[in-house]
LOROMAR-832275 format. One record per residue: x, y, z of N, C-alpha, C in turn; residue in three letters. Coordinates in steps of 0.05 Angstrom, whole numbers, plus 5000, padded with zeros to 4 digits. Each point is the difference from the previous one (the first is absolute). Example, Ala and Ser with C-alpha at 12.3 -4.5 7.8 and 13.67 -1.06 7.14 Angstrom:
residues 2
526448865156498250245000501850245000ALA499350214986501650245001498550225014SER
***
This chain:
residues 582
361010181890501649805012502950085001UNK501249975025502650055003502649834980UNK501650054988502049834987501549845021UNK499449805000502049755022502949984986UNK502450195011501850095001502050015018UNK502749884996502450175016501750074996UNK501350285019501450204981501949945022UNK502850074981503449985014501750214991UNK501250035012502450134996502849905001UNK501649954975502849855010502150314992UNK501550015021501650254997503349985005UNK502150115005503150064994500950064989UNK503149995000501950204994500849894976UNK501450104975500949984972501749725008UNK499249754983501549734997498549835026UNK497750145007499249775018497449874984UNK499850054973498849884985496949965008UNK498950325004497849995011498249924975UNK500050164974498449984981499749714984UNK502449975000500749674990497749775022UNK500450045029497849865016497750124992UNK499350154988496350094998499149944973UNK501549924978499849884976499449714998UNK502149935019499749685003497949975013UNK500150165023496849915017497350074980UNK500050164986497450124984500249804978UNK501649834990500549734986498749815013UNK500449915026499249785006497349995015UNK498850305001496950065000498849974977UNK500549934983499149944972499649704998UNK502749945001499849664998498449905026UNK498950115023498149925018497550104991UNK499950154978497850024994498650215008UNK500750205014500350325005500350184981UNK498450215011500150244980501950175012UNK502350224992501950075020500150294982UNK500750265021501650244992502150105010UNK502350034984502150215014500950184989UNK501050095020501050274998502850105009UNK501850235000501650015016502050224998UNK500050065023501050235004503050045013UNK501550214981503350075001500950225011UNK502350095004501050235002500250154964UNK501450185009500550174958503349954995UNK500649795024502949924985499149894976UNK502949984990500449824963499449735007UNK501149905020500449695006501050025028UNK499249675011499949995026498050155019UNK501349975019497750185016498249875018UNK498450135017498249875012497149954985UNK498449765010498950014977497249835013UNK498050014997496549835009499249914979UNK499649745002497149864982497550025014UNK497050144994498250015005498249734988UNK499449795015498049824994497849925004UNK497549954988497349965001499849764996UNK499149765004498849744987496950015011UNK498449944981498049885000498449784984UNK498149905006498049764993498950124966UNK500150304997498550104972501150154994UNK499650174977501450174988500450265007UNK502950165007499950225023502050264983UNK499450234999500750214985500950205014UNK499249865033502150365016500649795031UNK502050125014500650055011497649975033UNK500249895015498350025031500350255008UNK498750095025500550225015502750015019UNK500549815008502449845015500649774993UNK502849855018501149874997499949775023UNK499949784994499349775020502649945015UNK502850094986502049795003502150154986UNK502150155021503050094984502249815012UNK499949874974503549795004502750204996UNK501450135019502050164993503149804998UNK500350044987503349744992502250155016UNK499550254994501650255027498450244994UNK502050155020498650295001500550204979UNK502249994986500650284996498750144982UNK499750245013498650254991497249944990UNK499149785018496549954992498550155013UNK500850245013498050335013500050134972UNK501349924977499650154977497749934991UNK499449704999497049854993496550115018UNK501750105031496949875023497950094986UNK499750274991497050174984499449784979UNK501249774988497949804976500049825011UNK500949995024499149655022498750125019UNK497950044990497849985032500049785004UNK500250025035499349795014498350055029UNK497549685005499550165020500349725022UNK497450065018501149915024500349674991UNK498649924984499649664997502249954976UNK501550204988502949944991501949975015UNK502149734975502349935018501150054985UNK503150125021502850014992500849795001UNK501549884979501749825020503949974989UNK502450155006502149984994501949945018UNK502450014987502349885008501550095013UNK499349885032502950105016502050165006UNK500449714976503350155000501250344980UNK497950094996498750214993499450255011UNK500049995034498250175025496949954988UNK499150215018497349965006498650184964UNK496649965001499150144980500050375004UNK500450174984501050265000496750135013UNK500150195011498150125024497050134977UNK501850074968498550044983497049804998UNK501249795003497549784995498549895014UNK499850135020498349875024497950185003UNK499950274985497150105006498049945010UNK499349744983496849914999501449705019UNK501550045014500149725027500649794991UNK501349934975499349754986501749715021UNK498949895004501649655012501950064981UNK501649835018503949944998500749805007UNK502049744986500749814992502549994998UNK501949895010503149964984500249764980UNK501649964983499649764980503150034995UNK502249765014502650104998501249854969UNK499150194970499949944986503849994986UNK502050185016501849974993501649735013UNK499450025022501549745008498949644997UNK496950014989499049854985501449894976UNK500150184980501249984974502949945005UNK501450045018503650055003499549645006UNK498849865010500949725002498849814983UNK499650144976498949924977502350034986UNK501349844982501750024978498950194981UNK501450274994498450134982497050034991UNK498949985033498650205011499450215002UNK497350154985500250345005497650125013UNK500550175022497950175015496850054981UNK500149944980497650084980498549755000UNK501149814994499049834996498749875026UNK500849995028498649935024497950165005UNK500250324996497850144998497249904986UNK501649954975497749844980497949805014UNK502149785013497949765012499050115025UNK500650235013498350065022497250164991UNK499950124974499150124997497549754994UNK500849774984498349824986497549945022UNK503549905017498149865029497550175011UNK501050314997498350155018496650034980UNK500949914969497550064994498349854984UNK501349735005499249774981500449894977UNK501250064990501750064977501049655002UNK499749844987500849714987503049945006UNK501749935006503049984993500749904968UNK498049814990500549944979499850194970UNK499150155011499450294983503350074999UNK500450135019502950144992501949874991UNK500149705000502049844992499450034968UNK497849924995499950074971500950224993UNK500050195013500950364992502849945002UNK501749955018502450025008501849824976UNK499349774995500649724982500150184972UNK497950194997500150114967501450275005UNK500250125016502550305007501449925008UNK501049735007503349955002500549824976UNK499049894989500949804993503150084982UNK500150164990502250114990503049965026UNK498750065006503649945028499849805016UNK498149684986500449845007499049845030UNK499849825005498649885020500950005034UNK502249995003501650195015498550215014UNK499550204983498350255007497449995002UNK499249874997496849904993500149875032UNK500949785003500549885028500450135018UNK501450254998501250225039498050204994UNK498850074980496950144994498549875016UNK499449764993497149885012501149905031UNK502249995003500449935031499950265022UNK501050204979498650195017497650065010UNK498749994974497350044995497949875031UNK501049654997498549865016501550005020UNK501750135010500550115029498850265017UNK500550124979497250245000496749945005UNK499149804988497549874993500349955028UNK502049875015499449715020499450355034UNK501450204991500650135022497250245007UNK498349994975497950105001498749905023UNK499549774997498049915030501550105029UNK501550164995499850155039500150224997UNK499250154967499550354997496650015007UNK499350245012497550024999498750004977UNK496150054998499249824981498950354982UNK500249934976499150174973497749864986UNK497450184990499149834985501149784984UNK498849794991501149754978497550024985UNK500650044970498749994984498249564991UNK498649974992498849734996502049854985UNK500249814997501549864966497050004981UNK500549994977498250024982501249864973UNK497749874991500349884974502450094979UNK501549824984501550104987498650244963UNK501450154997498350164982500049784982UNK496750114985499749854970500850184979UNK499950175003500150244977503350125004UNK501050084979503350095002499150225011UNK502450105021500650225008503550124990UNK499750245013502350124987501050185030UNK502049984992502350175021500250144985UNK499950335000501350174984500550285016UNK501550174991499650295010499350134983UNK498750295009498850134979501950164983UNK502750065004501150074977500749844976UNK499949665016500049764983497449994983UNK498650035008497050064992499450174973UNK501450295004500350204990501849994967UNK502249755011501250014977498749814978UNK497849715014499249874983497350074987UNK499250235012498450154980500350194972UNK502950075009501350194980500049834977UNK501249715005500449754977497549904990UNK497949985016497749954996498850194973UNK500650215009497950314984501849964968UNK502649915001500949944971502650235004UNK501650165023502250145003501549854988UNK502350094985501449664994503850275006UNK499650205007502150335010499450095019UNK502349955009500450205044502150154993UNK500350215014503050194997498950055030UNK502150005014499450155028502050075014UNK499350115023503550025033498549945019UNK502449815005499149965034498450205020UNK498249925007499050135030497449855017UNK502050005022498249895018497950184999UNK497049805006499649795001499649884983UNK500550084972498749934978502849754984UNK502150015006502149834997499149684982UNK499049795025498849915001497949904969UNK499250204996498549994972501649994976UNK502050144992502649934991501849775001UNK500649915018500849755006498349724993UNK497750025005498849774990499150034965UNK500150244997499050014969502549874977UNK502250145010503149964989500149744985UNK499549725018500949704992496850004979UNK498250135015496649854986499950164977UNK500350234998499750184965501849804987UNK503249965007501249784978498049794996UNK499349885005498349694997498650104983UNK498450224994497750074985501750184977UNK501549974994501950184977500450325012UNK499950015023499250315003503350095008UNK499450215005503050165013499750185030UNK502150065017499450115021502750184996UNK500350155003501750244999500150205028UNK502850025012500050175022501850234992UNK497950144986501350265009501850245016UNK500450154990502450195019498250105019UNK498250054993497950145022496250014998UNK499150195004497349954997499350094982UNK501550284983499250214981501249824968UNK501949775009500549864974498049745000UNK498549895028497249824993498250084989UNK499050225002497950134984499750044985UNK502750114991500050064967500849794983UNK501149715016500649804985497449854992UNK499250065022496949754994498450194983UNK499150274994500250204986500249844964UNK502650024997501549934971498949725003UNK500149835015498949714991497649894991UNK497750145017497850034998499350134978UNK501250334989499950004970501449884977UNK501849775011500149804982497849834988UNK498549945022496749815002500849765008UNK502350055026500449805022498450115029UNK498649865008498050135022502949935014UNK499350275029502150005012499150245032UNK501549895021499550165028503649955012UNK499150205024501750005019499149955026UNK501249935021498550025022503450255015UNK498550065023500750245011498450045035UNK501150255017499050055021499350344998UNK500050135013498350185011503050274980UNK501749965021501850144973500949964975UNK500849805000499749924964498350204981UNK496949885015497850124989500550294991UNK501150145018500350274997501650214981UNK502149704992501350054986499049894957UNK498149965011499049794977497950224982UNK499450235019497350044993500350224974UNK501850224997499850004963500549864983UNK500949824998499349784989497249864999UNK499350045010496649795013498550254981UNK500750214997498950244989501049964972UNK501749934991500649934965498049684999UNK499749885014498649714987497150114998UNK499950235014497050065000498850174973UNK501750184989500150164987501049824971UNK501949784993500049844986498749745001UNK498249945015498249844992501049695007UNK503050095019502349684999498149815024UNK498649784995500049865021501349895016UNK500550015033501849885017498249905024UNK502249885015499049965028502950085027UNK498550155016501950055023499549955020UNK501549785017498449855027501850175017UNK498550175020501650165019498049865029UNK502749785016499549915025499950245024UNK498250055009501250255011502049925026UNK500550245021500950005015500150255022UNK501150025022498750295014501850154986UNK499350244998500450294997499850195011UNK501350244993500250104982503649944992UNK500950044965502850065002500749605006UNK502350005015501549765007497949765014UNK498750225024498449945019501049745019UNK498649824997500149655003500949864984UNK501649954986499849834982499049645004UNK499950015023499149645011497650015009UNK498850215000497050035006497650054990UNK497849925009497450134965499150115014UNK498750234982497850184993498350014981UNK498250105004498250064967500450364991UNK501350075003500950265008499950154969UNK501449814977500150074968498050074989UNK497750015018497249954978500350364986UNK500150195016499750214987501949964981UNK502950004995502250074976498449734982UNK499449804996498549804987498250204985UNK497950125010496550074992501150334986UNK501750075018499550324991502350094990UNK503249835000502850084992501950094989UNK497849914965500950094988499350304980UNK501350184997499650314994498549964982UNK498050194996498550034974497449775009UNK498650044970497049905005501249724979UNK501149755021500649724992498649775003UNK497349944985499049815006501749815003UNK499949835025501649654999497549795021UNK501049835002499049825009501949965030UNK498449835029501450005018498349755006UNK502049795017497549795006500949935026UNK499449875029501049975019499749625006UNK501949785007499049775011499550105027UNK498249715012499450105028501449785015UNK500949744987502149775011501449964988UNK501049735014502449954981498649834977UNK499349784996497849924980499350244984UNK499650155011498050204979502050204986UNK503549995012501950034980499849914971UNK499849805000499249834971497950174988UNK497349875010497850224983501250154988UNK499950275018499350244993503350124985UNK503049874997502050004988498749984974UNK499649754988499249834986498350214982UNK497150075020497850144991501250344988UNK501950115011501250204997501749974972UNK500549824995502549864976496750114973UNK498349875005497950024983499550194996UNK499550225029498350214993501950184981UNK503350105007501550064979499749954980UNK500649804989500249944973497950014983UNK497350015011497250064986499950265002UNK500750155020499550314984501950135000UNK502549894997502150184993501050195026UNK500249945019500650155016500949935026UNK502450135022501249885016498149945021UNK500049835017499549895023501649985023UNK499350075018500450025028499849755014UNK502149885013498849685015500250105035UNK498450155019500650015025499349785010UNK503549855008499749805033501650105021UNK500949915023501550135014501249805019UNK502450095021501049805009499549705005UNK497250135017498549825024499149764975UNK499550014976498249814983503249864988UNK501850164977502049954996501749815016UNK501450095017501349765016499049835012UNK497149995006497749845017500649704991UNK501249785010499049814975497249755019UNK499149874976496649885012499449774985UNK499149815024499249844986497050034988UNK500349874981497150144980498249784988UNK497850034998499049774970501650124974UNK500549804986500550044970499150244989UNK500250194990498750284988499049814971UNK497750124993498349944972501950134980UNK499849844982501550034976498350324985UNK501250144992498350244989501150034968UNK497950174997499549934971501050254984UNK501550195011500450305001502749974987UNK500950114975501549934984500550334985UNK502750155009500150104983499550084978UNK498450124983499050024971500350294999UNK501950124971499750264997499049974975UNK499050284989498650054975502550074988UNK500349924974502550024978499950094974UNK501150194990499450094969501849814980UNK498449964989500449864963501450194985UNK502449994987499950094969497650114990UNK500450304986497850134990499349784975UNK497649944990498549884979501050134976UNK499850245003500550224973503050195006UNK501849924980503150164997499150225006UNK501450055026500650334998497550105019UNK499149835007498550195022500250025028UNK499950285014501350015022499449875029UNK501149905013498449855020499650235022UNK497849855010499050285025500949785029UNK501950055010500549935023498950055026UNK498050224995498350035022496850054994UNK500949944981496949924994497450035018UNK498750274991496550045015498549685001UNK499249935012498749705000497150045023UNK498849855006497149975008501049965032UNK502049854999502549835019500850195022UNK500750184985502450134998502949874998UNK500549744994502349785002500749994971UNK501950074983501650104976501149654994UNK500849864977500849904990503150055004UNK502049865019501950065001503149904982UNK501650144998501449914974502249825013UNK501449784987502349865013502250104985UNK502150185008501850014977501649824972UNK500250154985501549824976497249944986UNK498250065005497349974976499550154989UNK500249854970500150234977497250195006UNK500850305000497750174990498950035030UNK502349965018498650025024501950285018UNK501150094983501250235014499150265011UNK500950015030498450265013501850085016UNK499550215023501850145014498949915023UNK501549875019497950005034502550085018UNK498850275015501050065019498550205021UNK500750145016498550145023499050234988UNK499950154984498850264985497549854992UNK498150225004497749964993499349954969UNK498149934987500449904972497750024981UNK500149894981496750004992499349684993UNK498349974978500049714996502349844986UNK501950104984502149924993502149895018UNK500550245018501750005024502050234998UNK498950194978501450184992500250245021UNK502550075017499450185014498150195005UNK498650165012497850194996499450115024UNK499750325003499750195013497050084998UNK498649984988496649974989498349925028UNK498350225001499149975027497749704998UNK498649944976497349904984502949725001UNK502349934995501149775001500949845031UNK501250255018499649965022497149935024UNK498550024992497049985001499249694994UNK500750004981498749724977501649845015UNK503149945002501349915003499849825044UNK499550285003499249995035497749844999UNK498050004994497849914991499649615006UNK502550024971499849704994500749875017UNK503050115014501249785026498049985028UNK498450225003498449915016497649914987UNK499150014979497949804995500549664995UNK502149974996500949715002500049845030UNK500850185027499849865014497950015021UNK497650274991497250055010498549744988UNK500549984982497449854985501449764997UNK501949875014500349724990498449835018UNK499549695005497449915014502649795015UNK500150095025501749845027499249785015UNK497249974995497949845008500050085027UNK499549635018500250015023502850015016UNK502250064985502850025017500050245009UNK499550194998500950265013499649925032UNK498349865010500149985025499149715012UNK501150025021498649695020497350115011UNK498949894996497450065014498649805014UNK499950005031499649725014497250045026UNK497949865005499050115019500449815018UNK499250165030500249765025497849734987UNK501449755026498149864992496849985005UNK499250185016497750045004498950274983UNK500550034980499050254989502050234992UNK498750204993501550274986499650175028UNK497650035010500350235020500550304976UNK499850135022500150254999503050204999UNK502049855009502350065007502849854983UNK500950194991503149874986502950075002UNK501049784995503050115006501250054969UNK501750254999501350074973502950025001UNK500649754988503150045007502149944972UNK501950004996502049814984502149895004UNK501049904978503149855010500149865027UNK502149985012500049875015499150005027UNK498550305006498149985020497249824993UNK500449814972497149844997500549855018UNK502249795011499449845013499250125029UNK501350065013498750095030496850054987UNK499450144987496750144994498649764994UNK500849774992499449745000499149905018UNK501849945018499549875028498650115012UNK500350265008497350215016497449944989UNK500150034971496549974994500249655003UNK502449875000497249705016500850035032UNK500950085009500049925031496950235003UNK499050254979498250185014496549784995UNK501249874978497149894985499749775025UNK502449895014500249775016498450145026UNK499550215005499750085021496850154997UNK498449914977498050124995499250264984UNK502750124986500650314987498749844968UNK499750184983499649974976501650304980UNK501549834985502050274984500749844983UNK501250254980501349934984502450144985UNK501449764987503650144998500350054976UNK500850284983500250034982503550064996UNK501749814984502350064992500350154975UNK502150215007499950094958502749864987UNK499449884985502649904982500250264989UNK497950064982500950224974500050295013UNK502350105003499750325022499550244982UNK501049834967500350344987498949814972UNK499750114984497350145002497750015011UNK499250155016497550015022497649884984UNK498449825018498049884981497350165025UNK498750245001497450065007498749755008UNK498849954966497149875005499749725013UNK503249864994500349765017500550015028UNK499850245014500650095027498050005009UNK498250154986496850015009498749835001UNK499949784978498949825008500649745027UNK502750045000501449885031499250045021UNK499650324998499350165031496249974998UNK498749834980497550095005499149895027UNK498250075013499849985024501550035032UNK502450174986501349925023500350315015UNK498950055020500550235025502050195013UNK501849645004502550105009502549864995UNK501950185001502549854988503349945017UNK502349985002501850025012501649994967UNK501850185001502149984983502749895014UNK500849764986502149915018503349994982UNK501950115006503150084993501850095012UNK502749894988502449945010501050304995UNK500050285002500550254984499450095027UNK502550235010499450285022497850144994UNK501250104976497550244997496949924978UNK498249695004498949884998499450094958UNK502449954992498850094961498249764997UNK500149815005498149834988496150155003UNK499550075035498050145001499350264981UNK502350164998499650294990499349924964UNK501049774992500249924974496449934995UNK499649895017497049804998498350305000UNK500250275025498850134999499950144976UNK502050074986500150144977498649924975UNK499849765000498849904976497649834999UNK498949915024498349835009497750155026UNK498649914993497350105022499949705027UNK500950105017500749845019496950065026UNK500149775009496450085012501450255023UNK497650045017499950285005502349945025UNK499349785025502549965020501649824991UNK502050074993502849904990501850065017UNK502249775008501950115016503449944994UNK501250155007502949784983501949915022UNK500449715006501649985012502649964977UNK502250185014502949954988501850015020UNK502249984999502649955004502749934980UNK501350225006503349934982501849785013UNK501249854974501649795018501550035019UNK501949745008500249784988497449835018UNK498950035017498349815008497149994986UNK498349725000498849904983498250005017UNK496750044986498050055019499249635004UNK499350065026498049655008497149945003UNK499649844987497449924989497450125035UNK501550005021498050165013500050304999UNK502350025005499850434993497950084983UNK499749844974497750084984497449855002UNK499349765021498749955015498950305014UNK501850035021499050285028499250204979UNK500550084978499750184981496649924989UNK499049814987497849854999498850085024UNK500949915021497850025020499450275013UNK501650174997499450325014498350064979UNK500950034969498150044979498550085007UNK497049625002498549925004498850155025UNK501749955020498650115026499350314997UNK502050174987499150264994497650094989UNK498349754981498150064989497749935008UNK500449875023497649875018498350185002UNK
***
């Protein structure tokens, strides 16, 4: 079954308060009782700039993006030929902008879309403090059903601070906008529907991201700024205070690492979040927590690459420096969300997996989930609680503690400083069970041994992956994807099951350490496959080949950013498959 859906575009130039209109509007799809996604896309200025909100509303719960766009409200033009490649549009899309503006740029007419004027500046100008955003808003309502009384509640609680005044030339815009819809041509209109019984949540996934960190028991951030990962920082800052915690911004990335480093061997659980260079800069370090046993967490949002690249754009591009980055033979842990919701989880879940075996973790999300924000059901309360193993005071004076202790585990009893009889040496030289430096080939051995037997043999259950079949069955055929190509791979396997296909979608949360046998049992029965990712030179495929027995026709669709695959691309992908094996 198709998702009963409509998608918009509100776009302009820096201060025409495009993003501010797609907040409020994705607000008052909520209070109508709508499930909503956005998104949105910038230039790599600091501030200002030209700038798109990408919007979805629908009747249920929605995790990507349409193939196109029903409806671009442009407030003006400028420099929106920077945007046309993430606004498809086709022939049954409308433009519809302003005038006094000129016409829409030659960029965007590819696909023929209908054209509309909406004279949104001279609307607002005979409005007392009146603004072009806000008329857009009510045309947009009008065009798609959208309640008026919805946004008043939105508008009444985001102004109320500057008073009623503003609240009043808001909504008069608004419903001048509303009133001028009826002579734009017609866009889908979504139904009205029941008000929700169950709480929902507005969040983004770096918002997401940070209340998992608080969740898992982080109570230490050290970080630097970088887009896109900012964001995660910023909301943690006010929320770690509330919980006694601390947030610390660092001079750079090489003093986050090593700060959360020292904190974490205080026996304050502790992460950073970060992007694609950061990371890069992080990674001997990521090589001492591995080698000392320090548990952390590092949420790296990605972004395109290589170097500077994009910074306003995603990729899944990090997975290799993530899996393979750091020098030497470093067991760690790597985990990927596939939404923004599933920021929480798998943050959260990552906060745990650290601190139970002593060892850093990897959080890959990336723009598209990060800045995305959605309306959501409530996320389930989880039960995933930091817990590290901790050494006692020796029983008997004078005996030496083994800080790395051979164990069944391989997971050592870790010391908190300032405990009597708990003195050892931890740093990047190889060691023995004391932690006593050592060049000993039989210590280096033992030693290698344990950090990968701690995170081979620990039991992940059923999180390492989503595992979903069409509604009519498993079939023979699957899609293998992660992060945030889950949602598009979502929608394809129901629009394929809607159409008579039978498949199934396997997401990996857990990327590193490779789990075989739970692969195999995933893939049992299944023929054929599509590997689906956001990466040029497709690592997610080459990764799966290397370590996994993938059925015999396997194929990979990829693509490097910034554009995001659509739930049919991997549809037509599904269906050639299939047809190839006829």
């Amino acid at each position: 079954m198709t998702i009963n859906s409509v998608s918009l575009v509100i776009a302009g130039s820096g201060g025409a308060g495009v993003v501010t209109a797609g907040s409020l509007l994705l607000d008052a799809a909520a209070q109508a009782g709508w499930y909503a996604l956005m998104s949105r896309s910038s230039g790599p200025q600091i501030r200002g700039g030209e700038a798109a909100a990408m919007l979805r509303f629908a009747t249920e719960p929605i995790m990507s993006h349409d193939d196109s766009f029903h409806l671009l409200m442009a407030i003006d033009w400028d420099n929106i030929g920077r945007f046309s490649a993430e606004i498809p549009l086709v022939a049954t899309s409308l433009i519809v902008g302003d005038p006094a503006h000129g016409p829409a740029p030659a960029a965007l007419l590819g696909g023929t879309p209908r054209q509309a004027a909406l004279a949104m500046t001279d609307i607002a100008g005979k409005i007392e403090n009146g603004r072009p955003n806000m008329v857009a808003l009510g045309a947009i309502a009008g065009l798609i059903g959208l309640p008026p009384e919805a946004m008043q509640a939105v508008v009444e609680k985001s102004l109320k601070r500057k008073g009623q005044a503003a609240i009043d030339a808001s909504m008069a815009a608004f419903h001048a906008g509303f009133a001028a819809a009826a002579d734009l041509p017609a866009i889908p209109k979504l139904p009205a529907v029941a008000a929700a019984t169950e709480p929902r949540w507005s969040i983004t996934g770096n918002e997401a991201t940070g209340l998992g960190v608080i969740r898992g028991g982080v109570r230490f951030v050290a970080a630097y700024p970088i887009t896109p990962a900012t964001e995660v920082l910023e909301w943690l800052a006010p929320s770690l205070a509330k919980v006694g915690g601390m947030l610390v911004q660092a001079e750079d990335e090489l003093a986050s690492i090593n700060q959360i480093i020292g904190a974490s061997y205080g026996g304050v659980p502790a992460m950073t979040a970060t992007s694609g260079p950061g990371l890069s800069l992080m990674i001997e370090s990521l090589g001492l927590a591995v080698a000392a046993e320090v548990p952390l967490v590092v949420v790296d949002v990605m972004r395109v690459g290589p170097s500077t690249g994009i910074a306003t754009k995603s990729e899944q591009s990090d997975l290799n420096i993530a899996v393979y980055g750091l020098h030497g033979d470093a067991p760690h842990i790597v985990v990927a969300a596939n939404s923004v919701p599933d920021c929480l989880f798998t943050t959260q879940w990552a906060v745990h997996l650290a601190e139970a075996m002593q060892a850093p973790a990897l959080v890959l999300t990336d723009q598209a989930m990060g800045q995305a924000r959605a309306i959501v059901p409530k996320p389930a309360e989880l039960a995933f609680i930091g817990q590290r193993l901790t050494a006692a005071a020796p029983a008997v004076e004078g005996e030496r503690y083994k800080r790395y202790a051979m164990t069944a585990s391989g997971v050592s009893p870790m010391a908190i400083p300032g405990t009597r009889g708990l003195t050892h040496t931890a740093d990047g030289l190889e060691h023995n069970e004391f932690g006593t430096p050592s060049s000993q080939a039989s210590d280096h051995q033992a030693q290698m041994d344990k950090r990968s037997r701690k995170l081979t043999q620990f039991n992940y259950g059923d999180h390492w992956a989503d595992i979903e079949d069409s509604e009519v069955g498993a079939g023979d055929t699957a899609i293998i994807t992660w992060g945030s190509s889950t949602g598009p791979a979502r929608e394809a396997l129901r629009r394929y099951a809607a159409a008579g296909g039978k498949a199934r979608l396997i997401s990996l949360r857990l990327i590193a350490p490779v789990q075989p046998e739970k692969m195999a049992a995933a893939l049992q029965g299944i023929k054929r496959a599509v590997v689906v990712e956001q990466s040029h030179s497709g690592q997610f495929y080459r990764m799966l080949r290397a370590f996994y027995e993938l059925p015999a026709r396997t194929v990979s669709l990829h693509h490097g950013g910034p554009l995001a695959f659509g739930p049919n691309q991997i549809l037509e992908q599904l269906n050639q498959l299939n047809a190839g094996s006829a």
